[in-house]
Backbone bond lengths (Angstrom), bond angles and torsions (degrees), N, CA, C in turn:
res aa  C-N    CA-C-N  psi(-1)  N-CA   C-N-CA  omega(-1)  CA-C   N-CA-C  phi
1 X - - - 1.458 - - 1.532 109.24 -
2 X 1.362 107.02 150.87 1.444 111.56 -178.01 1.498 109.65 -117.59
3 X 1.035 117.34 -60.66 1.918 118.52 164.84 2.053 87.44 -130.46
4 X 1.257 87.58 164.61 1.606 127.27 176.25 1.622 100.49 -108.95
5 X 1.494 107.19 129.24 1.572 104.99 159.47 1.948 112.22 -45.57
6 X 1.089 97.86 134.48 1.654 107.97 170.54 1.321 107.91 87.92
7 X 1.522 115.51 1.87 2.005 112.62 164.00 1.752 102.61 -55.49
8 X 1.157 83.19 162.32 1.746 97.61 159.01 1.396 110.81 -83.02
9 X 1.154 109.81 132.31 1.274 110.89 -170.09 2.017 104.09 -108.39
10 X 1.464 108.12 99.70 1.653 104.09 179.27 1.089 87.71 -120.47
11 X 1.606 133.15 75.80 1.309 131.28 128.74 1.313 113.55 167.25
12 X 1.146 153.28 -161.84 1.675 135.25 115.38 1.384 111.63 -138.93
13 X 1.625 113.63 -164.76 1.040 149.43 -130.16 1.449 131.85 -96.09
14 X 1.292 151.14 109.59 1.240 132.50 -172.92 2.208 106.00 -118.19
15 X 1.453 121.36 136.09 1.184 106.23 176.55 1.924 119.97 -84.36
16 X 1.173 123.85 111.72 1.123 127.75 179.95 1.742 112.08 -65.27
17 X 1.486 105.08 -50.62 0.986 122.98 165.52 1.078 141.84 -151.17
18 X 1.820 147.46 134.45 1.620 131.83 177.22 1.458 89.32 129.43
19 X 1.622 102.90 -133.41 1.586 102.98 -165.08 1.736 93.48 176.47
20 X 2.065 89.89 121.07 1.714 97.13 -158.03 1.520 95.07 -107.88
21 X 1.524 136.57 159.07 1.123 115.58 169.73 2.001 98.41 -127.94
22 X 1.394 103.69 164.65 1.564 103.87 -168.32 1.675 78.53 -119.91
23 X 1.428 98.76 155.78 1.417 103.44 -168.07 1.658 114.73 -162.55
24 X 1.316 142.18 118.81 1.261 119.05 142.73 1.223 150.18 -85.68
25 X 1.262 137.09 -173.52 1.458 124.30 -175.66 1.782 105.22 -155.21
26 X 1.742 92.71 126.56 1.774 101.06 -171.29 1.384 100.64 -81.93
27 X 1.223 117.50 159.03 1.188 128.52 179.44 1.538 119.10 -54.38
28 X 1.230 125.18 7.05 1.198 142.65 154.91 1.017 121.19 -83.14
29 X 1.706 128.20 -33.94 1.461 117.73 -179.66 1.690 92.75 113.91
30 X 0.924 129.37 -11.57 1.421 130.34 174.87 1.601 118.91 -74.63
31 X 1.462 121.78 118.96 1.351 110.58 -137.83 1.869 79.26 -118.64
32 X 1.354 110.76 132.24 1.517 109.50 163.34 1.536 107.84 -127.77
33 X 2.024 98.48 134.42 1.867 100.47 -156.08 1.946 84.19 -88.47
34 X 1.294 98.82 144.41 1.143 120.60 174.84 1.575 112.08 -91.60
35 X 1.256 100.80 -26.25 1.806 104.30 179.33 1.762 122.37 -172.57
36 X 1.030 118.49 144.50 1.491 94.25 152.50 0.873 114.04 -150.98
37 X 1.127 122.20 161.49 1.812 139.17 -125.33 1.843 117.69 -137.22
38 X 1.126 117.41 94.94 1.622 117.96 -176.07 1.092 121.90 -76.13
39 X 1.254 129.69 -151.98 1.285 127.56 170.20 1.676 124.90 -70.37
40 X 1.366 102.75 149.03 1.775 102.99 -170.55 1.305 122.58 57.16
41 X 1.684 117.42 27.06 1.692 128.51 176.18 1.746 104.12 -108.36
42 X 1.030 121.83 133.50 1.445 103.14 177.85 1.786 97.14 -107.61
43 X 1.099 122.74 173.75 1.614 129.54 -167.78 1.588 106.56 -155.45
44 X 1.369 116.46 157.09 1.727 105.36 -171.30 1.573 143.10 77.83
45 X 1.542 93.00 8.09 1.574 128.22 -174.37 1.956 99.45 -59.52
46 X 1.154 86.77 -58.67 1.824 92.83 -163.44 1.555 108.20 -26.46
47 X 1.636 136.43 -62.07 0.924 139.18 -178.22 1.403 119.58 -34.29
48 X 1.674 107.11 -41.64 1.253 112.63 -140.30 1.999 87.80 -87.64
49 X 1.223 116.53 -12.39 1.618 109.68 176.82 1.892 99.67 -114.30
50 X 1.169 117.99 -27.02 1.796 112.43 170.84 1.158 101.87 -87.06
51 X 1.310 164.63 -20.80 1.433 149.61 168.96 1.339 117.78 89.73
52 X 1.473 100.90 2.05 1.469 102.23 169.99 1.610 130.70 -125.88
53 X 1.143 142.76 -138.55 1.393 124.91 -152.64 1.587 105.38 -114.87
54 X 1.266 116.16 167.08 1.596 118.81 -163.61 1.672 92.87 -74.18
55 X 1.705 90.82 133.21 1.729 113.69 173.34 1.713 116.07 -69.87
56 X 1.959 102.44 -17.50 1.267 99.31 172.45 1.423 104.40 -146.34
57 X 1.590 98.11 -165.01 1.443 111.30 168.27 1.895 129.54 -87.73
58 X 1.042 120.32 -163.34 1.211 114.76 169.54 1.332 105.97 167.27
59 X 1.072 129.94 137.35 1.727 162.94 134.23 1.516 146.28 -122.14
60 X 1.311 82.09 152.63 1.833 78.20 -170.28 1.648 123.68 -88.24
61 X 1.462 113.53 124.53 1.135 98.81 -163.98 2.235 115.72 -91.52
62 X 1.247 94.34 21.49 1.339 108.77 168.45 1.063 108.99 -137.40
63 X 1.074 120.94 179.02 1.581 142.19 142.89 0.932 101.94 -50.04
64 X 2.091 113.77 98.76 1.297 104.97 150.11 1.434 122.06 -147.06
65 X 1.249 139.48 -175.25 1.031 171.69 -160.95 1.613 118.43 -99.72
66 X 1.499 124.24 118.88 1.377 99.45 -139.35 1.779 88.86 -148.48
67 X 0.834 157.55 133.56 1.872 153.08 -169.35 1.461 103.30 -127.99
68 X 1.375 117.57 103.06 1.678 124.19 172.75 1.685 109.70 -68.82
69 X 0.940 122.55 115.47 1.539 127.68 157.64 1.165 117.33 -76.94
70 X 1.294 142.39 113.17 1.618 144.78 159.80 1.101 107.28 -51.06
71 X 1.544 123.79 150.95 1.304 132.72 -147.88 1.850 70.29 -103.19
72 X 0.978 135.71 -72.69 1.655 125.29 -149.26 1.900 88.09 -63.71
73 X 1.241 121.30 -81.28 1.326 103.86 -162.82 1.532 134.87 -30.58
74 X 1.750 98.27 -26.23 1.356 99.56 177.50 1.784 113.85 -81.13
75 X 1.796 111.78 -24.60 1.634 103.69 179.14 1.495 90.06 -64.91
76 X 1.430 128.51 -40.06 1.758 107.84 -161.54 1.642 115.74 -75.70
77 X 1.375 105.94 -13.01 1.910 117.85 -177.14 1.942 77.93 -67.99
78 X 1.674 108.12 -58.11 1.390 105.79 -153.15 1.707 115.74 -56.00
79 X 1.307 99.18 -34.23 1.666 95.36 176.20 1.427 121.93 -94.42
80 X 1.080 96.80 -0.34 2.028 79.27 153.25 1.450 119.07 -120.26
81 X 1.449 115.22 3.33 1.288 137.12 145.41 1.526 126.66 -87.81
82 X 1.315 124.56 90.34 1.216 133.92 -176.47 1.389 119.79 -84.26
83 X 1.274 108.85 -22.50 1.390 114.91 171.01 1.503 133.94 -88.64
84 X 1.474 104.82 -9.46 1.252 134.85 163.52 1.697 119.75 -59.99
85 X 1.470 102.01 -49.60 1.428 117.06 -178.04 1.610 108.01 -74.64
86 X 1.473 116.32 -51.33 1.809 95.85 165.45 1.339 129.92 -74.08
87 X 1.798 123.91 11.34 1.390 138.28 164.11 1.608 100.09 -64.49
88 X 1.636 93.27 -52.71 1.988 94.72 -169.93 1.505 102.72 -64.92
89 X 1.025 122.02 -43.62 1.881 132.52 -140.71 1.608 77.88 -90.46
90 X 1.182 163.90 -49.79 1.260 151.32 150.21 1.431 111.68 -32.76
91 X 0.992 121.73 -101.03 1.961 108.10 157.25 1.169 117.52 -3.13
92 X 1.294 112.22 -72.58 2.012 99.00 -174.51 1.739 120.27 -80.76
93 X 1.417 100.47 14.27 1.670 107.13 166.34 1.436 90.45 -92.79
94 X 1.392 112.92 -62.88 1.583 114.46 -175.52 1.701 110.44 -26.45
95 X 1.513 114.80 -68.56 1.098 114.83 171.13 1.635 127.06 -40.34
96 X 0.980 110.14 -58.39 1.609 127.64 179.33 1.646 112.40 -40.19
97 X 1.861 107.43 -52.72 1.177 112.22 -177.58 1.983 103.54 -62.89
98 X 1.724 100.58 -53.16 1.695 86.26 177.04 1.670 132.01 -62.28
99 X 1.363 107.56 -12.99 1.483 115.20 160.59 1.767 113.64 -46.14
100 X 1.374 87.63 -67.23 1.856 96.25 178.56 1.449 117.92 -48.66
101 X 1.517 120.17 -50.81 1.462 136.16 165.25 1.603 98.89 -39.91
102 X 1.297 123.20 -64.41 1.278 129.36 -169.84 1.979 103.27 -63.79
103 X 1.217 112.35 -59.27 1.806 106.24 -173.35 1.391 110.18 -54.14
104 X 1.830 122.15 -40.62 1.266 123.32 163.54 1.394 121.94 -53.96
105 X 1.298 121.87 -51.38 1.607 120.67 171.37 1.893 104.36 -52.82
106 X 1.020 114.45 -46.98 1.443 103.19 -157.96 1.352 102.46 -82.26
107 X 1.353 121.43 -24.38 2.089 119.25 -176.00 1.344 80.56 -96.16
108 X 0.817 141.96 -71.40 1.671 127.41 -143.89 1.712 109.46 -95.61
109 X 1.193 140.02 -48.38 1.082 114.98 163.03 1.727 150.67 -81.90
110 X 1.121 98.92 164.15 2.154 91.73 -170.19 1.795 107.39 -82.29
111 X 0.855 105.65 159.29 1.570 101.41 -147.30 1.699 100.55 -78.40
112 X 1.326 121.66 -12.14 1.366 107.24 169.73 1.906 107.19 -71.50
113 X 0.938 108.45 -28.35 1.586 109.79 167.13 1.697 123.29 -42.56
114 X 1.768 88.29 -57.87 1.502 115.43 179.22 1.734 113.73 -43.19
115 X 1.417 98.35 -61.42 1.378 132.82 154.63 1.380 126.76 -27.33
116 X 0.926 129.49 -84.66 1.566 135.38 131.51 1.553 114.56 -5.67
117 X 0.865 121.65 -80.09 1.596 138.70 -172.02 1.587 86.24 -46.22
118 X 1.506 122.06 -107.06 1.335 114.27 159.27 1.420 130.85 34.19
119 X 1.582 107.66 -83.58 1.486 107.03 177.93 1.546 110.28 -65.85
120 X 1.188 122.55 -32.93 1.507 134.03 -167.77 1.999 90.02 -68.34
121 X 1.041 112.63 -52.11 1.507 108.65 -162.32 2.037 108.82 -61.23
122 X 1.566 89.54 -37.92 1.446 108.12 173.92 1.336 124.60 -63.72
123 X 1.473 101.09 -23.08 1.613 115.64 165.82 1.502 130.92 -93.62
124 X 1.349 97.46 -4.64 1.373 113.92 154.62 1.293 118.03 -105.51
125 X 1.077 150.03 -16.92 1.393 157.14 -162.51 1.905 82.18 -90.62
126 X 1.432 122.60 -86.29 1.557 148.84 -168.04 1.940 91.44 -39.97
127 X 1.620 121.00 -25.95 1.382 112.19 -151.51 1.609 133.79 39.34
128 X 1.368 89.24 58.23 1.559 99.43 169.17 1.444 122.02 -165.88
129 X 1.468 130.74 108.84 1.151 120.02 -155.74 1.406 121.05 -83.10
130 X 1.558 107.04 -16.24 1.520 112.98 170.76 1.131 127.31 -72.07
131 X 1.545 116.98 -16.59 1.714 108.73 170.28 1.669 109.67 -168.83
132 X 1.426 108.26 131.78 1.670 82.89 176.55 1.763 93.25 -121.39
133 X 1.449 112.79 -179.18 1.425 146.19 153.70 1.423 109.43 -51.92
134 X 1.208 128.60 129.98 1.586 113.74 167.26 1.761 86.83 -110.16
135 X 1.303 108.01 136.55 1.699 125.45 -162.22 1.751 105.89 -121.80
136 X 1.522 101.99 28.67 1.051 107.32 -168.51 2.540 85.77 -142.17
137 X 1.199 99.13 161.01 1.804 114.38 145.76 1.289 107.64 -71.41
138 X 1.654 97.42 171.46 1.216 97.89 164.07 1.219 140.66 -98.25
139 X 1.730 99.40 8.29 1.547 127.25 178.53 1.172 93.88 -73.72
140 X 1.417 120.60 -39.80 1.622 113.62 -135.66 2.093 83.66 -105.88
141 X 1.094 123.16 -12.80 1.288 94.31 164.90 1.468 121.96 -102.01
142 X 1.591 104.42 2.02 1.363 107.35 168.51 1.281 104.54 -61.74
143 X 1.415 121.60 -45.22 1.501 121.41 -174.52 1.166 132.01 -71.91
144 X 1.319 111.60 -12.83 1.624 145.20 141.47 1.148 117.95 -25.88
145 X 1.446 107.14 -69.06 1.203 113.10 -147.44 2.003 108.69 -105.06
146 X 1.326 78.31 -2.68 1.711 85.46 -162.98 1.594 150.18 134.07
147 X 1.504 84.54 -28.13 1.770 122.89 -154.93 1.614 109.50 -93.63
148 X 1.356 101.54 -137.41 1.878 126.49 -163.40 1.271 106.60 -146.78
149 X 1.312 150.84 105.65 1.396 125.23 159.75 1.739 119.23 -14.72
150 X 1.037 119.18 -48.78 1.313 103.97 166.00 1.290 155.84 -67.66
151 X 1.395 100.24 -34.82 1.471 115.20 138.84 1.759 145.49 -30.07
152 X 1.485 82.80 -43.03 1.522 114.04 164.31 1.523 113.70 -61.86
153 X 1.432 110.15 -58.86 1.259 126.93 -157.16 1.668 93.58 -69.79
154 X 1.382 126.04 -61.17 1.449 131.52 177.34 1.808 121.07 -44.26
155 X 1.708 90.50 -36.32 2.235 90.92 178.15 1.034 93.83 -74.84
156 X 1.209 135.92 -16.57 1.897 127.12 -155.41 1.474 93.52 -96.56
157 X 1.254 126.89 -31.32 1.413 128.69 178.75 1.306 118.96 -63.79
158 X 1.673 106.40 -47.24 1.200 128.42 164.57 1.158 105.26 -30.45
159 X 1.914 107.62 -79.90 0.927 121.99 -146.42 2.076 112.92 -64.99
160 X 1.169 121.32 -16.90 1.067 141.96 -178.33 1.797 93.86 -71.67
161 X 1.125 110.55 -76.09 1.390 113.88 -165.41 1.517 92.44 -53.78
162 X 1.367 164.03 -58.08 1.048 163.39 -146.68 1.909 99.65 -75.20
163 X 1.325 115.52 -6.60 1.381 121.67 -168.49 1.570 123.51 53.94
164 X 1.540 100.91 34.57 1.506 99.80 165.33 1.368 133.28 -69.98
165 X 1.499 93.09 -22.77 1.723 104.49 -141.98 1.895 90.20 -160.14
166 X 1.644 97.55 140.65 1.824 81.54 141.66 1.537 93.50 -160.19
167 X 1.185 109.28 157.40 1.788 140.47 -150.46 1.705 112.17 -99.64
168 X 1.575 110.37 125.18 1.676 94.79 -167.43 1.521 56.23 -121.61
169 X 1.534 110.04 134.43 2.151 104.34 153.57 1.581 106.84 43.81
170 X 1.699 101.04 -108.25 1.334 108.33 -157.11 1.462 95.01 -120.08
171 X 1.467 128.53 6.48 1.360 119.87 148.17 1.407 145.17 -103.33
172 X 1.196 126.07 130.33 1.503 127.58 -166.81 1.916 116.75 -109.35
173 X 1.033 102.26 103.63 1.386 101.18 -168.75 1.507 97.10 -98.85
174 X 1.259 98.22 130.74 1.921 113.52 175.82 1.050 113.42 -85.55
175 X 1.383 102.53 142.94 1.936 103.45 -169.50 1.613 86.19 -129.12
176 X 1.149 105.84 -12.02 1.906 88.94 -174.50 1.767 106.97 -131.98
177 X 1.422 121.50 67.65 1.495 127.26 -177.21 1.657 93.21 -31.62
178 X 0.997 114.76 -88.60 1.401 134.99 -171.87 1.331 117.75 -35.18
179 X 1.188 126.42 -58.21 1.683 119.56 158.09 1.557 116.32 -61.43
180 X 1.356 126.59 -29.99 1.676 120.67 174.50 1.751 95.48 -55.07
181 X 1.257 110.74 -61.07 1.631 119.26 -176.17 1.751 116.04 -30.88
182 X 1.663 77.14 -72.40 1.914 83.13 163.63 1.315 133.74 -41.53
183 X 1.366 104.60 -51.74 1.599 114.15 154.96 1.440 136.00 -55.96
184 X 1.277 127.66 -36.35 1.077 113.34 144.96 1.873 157.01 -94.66
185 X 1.503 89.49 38.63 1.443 126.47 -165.62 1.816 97.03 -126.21
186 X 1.338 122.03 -58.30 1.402 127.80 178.56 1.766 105.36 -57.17
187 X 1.560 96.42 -86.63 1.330 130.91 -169.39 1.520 117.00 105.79
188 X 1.334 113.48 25.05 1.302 118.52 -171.23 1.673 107.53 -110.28
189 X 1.322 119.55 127.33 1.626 126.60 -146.99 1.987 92.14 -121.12
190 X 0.912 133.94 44.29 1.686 121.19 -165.86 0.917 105.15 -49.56
């Protein structure tokens, strides 16, 4: 663990190396990942401009490498660095807009949509449309995305037999750009 929702938050975080995930957890124990974060992403910002304590959790789900920013050293880097502060405030729009992408996928679409969408984003993120890495379990993108590990496991079956996609382990090579698209715009899996 790196912070707990409700720490004090006097500073945050940048990843040097590995792979961090931000996360909450309902009073059930049901954990939905809000993000996760590779190298050269920093995470845990909010505190450091609201003054108050982290809105979530976070851990690293590798071995990694992790650079604390102090909340004061970084306002004094920020004000005599001006160009620094619209580096972040670009970043945390970036974020903001995929928040919305993300609350819309999860209330309004059916999770083979979710699903869909997903690999497409991963295939833009990785730059390559013929196959990406999934850099996640399959717990942890069930929790991603919304779902069950099993759930997961059944659209992907789907989605295979429909000739979208087919699955080596942790790689998924797309055979159908254009129907994944459709699919995650519809949400309809026949």
């Amino acid at each position: 663990m790196i912070f707990h929702e409700g720490d004090k938050g006097d500073g945050f975080y940048m990843v040097e190396k590995g792979k961090i995930k931000v996360f909450k957890l309902s009073f059930e124990g049901k954990e939905q990942i809000l993000h996760i974060y590779g190298p050269g992403h920093t995470f845990g910002e909010v505190p450091v401009f609201e003054g108050k304590n982290f809105p979530a959790s976070s851990m690293a789900l590798e071995k990694s490498i992790i650079i604390f920013l102090p909340r004061g050293k970084f306002v004094d880097l920020i004000t005599t660095t001006p160009g620094l502060g619209m580096i972040l405030l670009a970043d945390l729009s970036k974020r903001l807009r995929d928040f919305t992408i993300q609350i819309e996928n999860l209330s309004l679409k059916e999770v083979p949509a979710r699903l869909a969408a997903y690999i497409l984003t991963l295939a833009k993120e990785q730059k390559n449309e013929k196959q990406v890495t999934l850099p996640i379990s399959k717990a942890q993108l069930s929790n991603l995305i919304g779902t069950t590990p099993e759930t997961v496991s059944r659209i992907l079956k789907k989605m295979i037999d429909a000739s979208y996609i087919e699955v080596q382990t942790k790689t998924i090579f797309i055979k159908d750009n254009e129907g994944l698209l459709e699919l995650s715009e519809s949400g309809s899996l026949s």
